[in-house]
C-alpha positions in Angstrom: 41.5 52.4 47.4 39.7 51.3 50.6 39.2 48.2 51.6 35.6 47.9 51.4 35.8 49.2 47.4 38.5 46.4 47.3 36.3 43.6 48.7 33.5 45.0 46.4 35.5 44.8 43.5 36.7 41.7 44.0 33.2 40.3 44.4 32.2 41.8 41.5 35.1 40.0 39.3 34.8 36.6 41.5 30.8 36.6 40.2 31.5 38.0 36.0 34.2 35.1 36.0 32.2 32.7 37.6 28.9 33.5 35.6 31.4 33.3 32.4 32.8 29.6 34.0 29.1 28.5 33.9 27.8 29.0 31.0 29.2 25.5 30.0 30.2 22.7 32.6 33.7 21.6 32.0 33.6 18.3 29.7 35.2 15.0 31.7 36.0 13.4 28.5 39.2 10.3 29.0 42.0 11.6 27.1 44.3 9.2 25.1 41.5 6.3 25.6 41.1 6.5 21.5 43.5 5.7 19.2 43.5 7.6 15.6 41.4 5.5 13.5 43.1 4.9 10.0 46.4 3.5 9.3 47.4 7.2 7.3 48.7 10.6 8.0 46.6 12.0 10.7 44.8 14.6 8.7 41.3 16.0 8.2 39.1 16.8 5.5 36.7 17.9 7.6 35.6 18.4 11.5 32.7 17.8 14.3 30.0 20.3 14.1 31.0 21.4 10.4 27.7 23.4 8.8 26.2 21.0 5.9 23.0 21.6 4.0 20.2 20.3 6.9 22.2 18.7 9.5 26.0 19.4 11.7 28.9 17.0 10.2 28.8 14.7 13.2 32.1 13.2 13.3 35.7 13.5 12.0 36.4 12.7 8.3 40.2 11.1 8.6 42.0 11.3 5.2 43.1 8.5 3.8 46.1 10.1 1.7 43.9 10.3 -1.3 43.7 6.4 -1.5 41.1 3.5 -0.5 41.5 0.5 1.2 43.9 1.9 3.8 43.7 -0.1 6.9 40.8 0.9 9.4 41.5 -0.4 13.1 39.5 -0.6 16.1 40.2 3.2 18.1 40.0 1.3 21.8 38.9 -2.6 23.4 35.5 -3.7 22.5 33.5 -5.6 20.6 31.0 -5.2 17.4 28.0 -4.3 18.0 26.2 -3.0 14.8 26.2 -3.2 10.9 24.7 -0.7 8.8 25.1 -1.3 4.9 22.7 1.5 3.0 23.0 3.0 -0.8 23.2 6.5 0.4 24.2 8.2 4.0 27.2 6.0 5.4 27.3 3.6 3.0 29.3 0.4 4.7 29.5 1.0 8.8 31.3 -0.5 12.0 29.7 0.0 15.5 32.0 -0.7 18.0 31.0 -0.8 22.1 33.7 -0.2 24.4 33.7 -1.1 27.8 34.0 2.7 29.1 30.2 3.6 27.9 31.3 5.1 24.7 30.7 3.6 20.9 32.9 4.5 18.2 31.7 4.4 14.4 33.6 3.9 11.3 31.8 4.5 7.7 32.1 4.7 4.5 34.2 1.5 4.1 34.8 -1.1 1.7 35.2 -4.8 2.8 35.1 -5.8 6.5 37.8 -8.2 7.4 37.2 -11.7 6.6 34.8 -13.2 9.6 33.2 -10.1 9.7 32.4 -10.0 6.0 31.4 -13.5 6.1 29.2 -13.2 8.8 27.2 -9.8 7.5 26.8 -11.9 3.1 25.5 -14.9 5.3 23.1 -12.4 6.6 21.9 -10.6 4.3 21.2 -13.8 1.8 19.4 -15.0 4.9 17.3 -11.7 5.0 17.5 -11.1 1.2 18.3 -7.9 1.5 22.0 -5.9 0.1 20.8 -2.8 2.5 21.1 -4.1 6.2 20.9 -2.7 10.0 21.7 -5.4 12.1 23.0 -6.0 15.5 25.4 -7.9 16.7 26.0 -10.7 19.3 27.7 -9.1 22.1 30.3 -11.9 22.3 31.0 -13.0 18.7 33.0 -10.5 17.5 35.5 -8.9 20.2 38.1 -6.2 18.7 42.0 -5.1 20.3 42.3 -1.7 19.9 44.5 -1.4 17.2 43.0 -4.4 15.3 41.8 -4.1 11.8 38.2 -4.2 11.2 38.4 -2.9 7.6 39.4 -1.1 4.8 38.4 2.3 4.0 36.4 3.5 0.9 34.3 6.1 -0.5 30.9 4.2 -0.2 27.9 6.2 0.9 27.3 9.6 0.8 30.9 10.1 0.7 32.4 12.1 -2.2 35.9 11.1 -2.0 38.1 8.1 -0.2 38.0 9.0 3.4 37.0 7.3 6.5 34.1 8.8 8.7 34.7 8.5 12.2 32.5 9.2 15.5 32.6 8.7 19.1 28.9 8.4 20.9 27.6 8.1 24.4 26.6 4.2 24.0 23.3 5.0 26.3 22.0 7.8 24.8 23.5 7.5 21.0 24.7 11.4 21.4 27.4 12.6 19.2 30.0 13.9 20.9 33.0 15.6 19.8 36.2 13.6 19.3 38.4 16.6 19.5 37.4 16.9 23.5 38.9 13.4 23.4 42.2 14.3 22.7 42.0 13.2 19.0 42.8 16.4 17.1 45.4 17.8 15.6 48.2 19.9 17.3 46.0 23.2 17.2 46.6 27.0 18.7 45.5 28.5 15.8 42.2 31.2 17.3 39.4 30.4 15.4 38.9 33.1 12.3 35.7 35.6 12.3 34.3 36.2 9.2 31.0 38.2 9.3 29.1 40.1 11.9 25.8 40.6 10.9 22.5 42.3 13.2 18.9 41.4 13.3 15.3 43.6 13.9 14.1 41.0 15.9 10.7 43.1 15.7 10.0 41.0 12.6 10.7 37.7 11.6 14.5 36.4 10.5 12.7 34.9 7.4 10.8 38.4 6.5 14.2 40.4 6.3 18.1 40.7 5.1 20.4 41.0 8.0 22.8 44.2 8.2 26.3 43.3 7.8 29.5 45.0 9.7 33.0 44.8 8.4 35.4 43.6 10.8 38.9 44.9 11.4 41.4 42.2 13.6 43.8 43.8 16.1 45.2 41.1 17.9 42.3 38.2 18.1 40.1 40.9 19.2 38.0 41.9 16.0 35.9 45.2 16.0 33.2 46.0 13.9 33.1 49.7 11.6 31.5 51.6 13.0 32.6 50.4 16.7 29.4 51.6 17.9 26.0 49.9 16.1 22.6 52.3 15.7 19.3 49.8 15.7 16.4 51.3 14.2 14.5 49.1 16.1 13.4 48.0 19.9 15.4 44.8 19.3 18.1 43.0 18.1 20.1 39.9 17.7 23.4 39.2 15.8 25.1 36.1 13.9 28.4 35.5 13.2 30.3 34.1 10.0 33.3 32.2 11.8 36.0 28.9 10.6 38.6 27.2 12.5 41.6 26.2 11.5 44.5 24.1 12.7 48.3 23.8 12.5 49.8 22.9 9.3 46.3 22.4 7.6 44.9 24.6 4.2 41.6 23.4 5.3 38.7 25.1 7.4 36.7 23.6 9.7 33.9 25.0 12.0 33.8 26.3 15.3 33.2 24.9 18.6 31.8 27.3 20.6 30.2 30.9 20.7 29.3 32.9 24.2 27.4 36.3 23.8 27.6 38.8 26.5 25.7 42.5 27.1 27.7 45.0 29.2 29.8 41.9 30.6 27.1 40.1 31.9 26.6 36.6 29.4 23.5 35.9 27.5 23.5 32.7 25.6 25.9 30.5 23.8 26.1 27.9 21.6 28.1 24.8 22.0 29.2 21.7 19.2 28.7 18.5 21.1 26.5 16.0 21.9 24.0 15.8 19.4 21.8 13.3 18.0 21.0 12.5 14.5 17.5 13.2 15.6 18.2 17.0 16.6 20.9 17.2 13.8 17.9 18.8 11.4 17.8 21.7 13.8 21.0 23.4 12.5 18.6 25.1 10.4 17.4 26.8 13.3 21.1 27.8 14.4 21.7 29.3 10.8 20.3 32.2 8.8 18.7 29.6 6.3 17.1 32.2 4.3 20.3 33.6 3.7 22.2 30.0 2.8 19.4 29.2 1.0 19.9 32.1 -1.5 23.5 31.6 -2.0 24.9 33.4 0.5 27.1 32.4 3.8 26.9 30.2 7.0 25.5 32.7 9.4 25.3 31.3 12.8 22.6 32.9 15.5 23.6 33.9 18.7 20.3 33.8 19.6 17.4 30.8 19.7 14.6 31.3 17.6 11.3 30.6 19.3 10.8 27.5 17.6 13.7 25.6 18.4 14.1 23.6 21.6 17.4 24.6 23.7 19.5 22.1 21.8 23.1 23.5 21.1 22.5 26.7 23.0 22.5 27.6 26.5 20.6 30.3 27.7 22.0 32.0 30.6 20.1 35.7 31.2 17.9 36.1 27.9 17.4 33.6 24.5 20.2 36.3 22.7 17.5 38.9 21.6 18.6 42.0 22.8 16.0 45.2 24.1 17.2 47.9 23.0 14.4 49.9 24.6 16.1 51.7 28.0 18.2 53.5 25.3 21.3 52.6 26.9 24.5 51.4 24.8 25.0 48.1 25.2 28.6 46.7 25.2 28.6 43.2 23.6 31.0 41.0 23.4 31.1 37.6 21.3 33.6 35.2 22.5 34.3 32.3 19.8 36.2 29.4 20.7 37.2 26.0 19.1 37.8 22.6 20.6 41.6 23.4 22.0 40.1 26.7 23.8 41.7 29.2 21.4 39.6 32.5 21.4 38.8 35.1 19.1 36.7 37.9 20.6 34.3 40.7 18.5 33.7 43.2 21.0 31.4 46.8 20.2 28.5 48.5 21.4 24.8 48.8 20.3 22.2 51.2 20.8 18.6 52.3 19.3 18.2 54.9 17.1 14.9 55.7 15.5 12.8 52.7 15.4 10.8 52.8 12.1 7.1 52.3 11.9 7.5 48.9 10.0 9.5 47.6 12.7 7.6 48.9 15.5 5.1 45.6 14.8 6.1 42.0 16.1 5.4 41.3 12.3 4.7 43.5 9.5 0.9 43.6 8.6 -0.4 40.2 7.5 -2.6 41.0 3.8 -6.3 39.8 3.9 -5.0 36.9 1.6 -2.3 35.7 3.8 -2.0 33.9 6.9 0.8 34.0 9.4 2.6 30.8 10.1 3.7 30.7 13.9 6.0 28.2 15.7 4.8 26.2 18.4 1.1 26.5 16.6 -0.5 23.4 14.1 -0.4 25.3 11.4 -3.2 24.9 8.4 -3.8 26.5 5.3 -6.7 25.5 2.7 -9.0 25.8 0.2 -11.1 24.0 -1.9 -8.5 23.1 -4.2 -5.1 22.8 -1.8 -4.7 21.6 2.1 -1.5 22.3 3.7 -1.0 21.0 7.3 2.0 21.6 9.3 2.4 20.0 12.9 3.4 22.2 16.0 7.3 21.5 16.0 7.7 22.2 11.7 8.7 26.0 12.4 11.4 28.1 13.9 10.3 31.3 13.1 7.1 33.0 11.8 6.3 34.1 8.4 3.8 35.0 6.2 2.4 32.2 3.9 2.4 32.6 0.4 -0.1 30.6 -1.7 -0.4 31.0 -5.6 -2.0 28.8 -8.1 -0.1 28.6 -11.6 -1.2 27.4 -15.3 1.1 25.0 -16.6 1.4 24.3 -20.6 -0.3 20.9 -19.6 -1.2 18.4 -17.2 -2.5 18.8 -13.5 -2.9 22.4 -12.0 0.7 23.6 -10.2 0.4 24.8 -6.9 3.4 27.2 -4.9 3.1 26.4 -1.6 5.5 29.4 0.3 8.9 28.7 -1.3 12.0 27.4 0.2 13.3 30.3 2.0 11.8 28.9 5.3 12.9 25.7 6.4 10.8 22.9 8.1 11.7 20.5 11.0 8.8 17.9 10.1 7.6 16.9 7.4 5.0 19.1 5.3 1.4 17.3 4.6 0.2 18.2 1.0 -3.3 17.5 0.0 -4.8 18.2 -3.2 -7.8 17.7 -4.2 -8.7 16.0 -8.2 -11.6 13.5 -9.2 -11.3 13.4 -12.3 -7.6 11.3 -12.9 -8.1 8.4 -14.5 -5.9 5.7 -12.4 -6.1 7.0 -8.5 -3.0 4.0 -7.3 -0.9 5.1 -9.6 -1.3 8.9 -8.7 2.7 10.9 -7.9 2.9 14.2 -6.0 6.2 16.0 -7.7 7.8 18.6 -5.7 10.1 21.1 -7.5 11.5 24.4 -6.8 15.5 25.7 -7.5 16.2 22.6 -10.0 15.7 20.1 -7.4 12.8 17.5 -8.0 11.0 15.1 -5.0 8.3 13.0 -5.7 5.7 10.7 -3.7 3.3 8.1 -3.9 0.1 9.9 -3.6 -2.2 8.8 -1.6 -6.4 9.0 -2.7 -9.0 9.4 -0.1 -12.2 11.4 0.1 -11.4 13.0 -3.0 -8.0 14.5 -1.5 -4.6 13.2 -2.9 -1.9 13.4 0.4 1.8 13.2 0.4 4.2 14.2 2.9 7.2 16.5 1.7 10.1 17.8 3.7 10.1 21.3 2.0 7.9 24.3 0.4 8.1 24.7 -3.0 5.8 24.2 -6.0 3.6 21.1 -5.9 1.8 19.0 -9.0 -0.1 15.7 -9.7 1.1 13.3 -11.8 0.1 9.9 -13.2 2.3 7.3 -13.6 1.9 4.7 -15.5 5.6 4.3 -16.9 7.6 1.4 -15.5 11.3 1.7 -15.1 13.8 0.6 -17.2 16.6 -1.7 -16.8 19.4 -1.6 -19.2 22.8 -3.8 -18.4 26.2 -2.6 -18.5 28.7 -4.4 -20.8 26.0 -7.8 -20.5 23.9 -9.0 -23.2 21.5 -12.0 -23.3 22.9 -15.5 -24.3 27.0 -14.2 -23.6 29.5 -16.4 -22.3 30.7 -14.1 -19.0 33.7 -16.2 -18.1 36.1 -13.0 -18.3 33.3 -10.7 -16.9 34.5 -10.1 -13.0 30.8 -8.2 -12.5 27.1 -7.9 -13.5 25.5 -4.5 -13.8 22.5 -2.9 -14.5 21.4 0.9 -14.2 17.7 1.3 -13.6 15.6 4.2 -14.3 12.4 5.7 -13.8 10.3 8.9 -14.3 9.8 9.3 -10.9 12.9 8.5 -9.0 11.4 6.7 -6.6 12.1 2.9 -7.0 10.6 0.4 -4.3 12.0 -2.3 -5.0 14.6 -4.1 -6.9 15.3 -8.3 -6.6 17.7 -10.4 -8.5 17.4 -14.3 -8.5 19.7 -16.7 -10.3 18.5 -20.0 -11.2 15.2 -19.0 -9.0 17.8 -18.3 -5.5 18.0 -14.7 -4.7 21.1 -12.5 -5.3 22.9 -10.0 -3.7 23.4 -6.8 -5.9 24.8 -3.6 -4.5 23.5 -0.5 -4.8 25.8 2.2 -3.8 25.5 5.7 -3.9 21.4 4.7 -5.2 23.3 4.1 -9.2 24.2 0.9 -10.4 22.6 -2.3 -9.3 26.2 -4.6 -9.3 27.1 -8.5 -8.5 30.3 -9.3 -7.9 31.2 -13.0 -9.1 31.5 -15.3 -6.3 30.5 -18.9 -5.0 27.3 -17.8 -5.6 27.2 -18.4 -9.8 29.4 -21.6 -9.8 30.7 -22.4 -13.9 27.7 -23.6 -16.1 25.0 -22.1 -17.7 22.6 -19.7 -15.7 19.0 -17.8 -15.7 19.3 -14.3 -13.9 15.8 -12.9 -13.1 15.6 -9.4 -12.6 12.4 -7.1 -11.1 11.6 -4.1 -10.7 8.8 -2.1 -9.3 8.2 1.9 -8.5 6.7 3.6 -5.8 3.1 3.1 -7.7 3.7 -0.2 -8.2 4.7 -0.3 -12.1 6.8 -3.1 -12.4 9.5 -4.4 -14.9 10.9 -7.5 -14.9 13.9 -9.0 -17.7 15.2 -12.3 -18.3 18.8 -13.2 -19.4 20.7 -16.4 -19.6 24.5 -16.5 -19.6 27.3 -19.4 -19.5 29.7 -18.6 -16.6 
């Protein structure tokens, strides 16, 4: 070989690595900074950038060998900075600020250590208020790393003792991954590729069932059967099924990193880190959600669709949708990666075939009673019965609405608005229109498709009821003029509760939606948790000193129907 074909080879190899170096900067991360953040084994149950229903698991969840109230320290220097205490999400919370720009958070707990816990029942009998999001004074609380702050739990939305951990940049509040931190396991284990699955891009992803590919794994490299893909269609776009694992663990966790290339040239990728909890709701832009939604797999896109903002991907030449119209074969090669840089590779080819008629259209043909949703549009659909309104950043993709009005055995009119194959970013705006209920304030929307039930406070104006709602499904007015009931738990009226460690109380209503519930003893207020959104519960304390006592409770929902029940007990 000459030395001018040498030079040009090498040129060509300096720019295909370098244009494969760039697709994401190198992350500058400290390494050993953070300390693991439970006294336990150092295990997880689950990972950063795990696929839930609606949103990426943003942190690490550190077992707590199957126990609670394992010791939770302080990961680095710092001091408090925030307290969240809430019935549902992450339950009781530490905010740490260290001095290095990062905060740590620790959740799911159960009692802060002493000062701490002190502090936070001062504060919310000051506020009256069990739920709580408070900061703190930068000074009052300052934390060694290693220090205990708590003890874990299984408060929240947690389903099992665990202890939720995350590291965020303090400015911004991104979520970043702890494993770039140094924090995760020992790990070269190459992440595992499940599916490989194609896409007409000529039509929407929510108008059509992707093709799958079985994959055969020779060495980390996985090919799909057969190795070379005909598209009856102009374009394409594929998705992956993919898990990662790590040494020593039965558990699978998800992946960190995807990089699409066409005929060695990269595309676009997708990368798991820095997110915030305000983006988080876009993972159903980064996942088939039709196909979830039905019961099938996590399919991830290598491709954005044209509603979502650039967010986890990173386009490089093209958004991932491939043209398939010079009739070339295209040699594509996925490269999947997790946190420690182990690689698994899918490598084939793609061409067009015969594109089909149907798919020749950038959407099938929209029927004279449909109308086509579009991202990046306001989208409206009404009549003189229904208004649906849908801001410019709802959508990801387009789709045909579907509208139908059904006769239910009795009541208000039902109306299907679309169904929940097609997911939403903002909230949907529901009006319906009815003059003839009897009690407008105390008016519900109910929302109910697959089982699941939502209702609203529905809102009268101009002879329109409006509620918002963050999915499709079927829609119905109801009146409400049931208030909720309270029933105690092992209490009765007039006992002696000297050997009782606890009050409780379950509340329930028709609707679901309670706004308010308040306790007072001997006319003070009193704390009652509410974890998980069950069981109203007061723990004895100074708070109900020995004699006899009045307990006061009330409570009103979301229309404003209001219960209230008075017992008196000797403690």
């Amino acid at each position: 070989m000459n030395v001018h074909k040498l030079t040009a080879l090498w040129c060509f190899l300096l720019i295909f690595i370098s244009a494969n170096a760039q697709v994401f900067a190198p992350k500058n991360y400290p390494h050993g900074y953070f300390i693991w953040p439970v006294l336990a084994k150092h295990a997880l149950a689950a990972n950063f950038g795990e696929l839930r229903p609606n949103h990426y698991h943003m942190g690490l969840d550190c077992k707590t060998d199957q126990h609670e109230n394992v010791p939770v320290v302080a990961a680095a220097d710092g001091y408090i900075a925030k307290i969240k205490i809430e019935p549902f999400g992450f339950g009781r919370c530490i905010y740490i600020n260290h001095p290095n720009g990062f905060t740590t958070l620790y959740a799911h707990l159960n009692a802060f250590f002493p000062e701490l816990e002190k502090y936070i029942t001062d504060l919310q009998y000051k506020q009256e208020s069990w739920k709580i999001f408070v900061d703190i004074p930068e000074g009052l609380f300052k934390v060694k790393q290693g220090q205990l702050i708590a003890h874990s739990g299984n408060t929240g939305g947690s389903q099992g003792p665990h202890t939720h951990f995350e590291i965020r940049d303090t400015k911004t509040d991104k979520v970043l991954n702890p494993f770039l931190f140094g924090l995760g396991l020992p790990d070269n284990v190459a992440p595992d590729i499940h599916q490989l699955a194609m896409y007409d891009r000529c039509v929407s992803t929510y108008e059509q069932s992707p093709k799958f590919y079985t994959l055969k794994n020779i060495k980390g490299v996985y090919t799909p059967v057969p190795a070379i893909l005909i598209a009856n269609t102009d374009k394409v776009s594929f998705g992956i099924g993919a898990t990662d694992r790590v040494n020593g663990s039965p558990h699978s966790y998800g992946i960190y990193e995807a990089i699409l290339s066409d005929n060695e040239r990269p595309v676009v990728g997708f990368q798991i880190d820095s997110i915030s909890y305000d983006e988080t709701r876009y993972l159903n832009a980064h996942i088939d959600y039709k196909l979830r939604n039905g019961g099938g797999p996590f399919v991830q896109h290598l491709s954005r669709l044209p509603g979502y903002p650039e967010g986890v991907y990173k386009q490089v030449s093209g958004d991932g949708v491939i043209d398939l119209t010079d009739d070339n074969v295209h040699n594509i090669e996925i490269a999947v990666k997790d946190a420690a840089g182990n690689t698994s590779l899918i490598k084939f080819s793609v061409q067009r075939g015969s594109p089909t008629p149907s798919n020749s259209a950038p959407n099938a043909a929209v029927l004279p009673t449909q109308v086509e949703f579009r991202p990046g549009f306001i989208n409206v659909f009404e009549n003189d019965k229904v208004s649906v309104y849908l801001k410019e950043k709802s959508l990801y993709d387009s789709f045909r609405f579907v509208y139908k009005e059904l006769n239910p055995a009795a009541g208000f009119p039902v109306y299907q608005i679309h169904n929940t194959s097609v997911p939403l970013q903002t909230k949907l705006m529901v009006q319906i229109k009815n003059a003839l209920a009897m009690h407008p304030d105390k008016m519900v929307m109910h929302r109910f498709a697959g089982g699941k039930n939502d209702y609203s406070k529905a809102i009268y104006a101009d002879g329109y009821y409006t509620a918002f709602f963050k999915e499709f499904g079927s829609f119905q007015l109801l009146e409400d003029l049931v208030p909720p009931t309270v029933t105690p738990v092992g209490f009765r009226e007039g006992m002696n509760a000297a050997k009782l460690s606890r009050l409780a109380f379950v509340i329930s209503d028709a609707t679901e939606e309670l706004e308010n519930f308040t306790a007072t003893l001997d006319g003070r207020w009193l704390r009652f948790s509410n974890d998980k959104g069950k069981t109203f519960i007061y723990k004895f304390d100074e708070h109900c000193l020995p004699g006899n006592h009045e307990l006061k409770i009330r409570v009103s929902d979301c229309v404003g129907n209001t219960t209230e029940k008075m017992y008196h007990f000797t403690r």
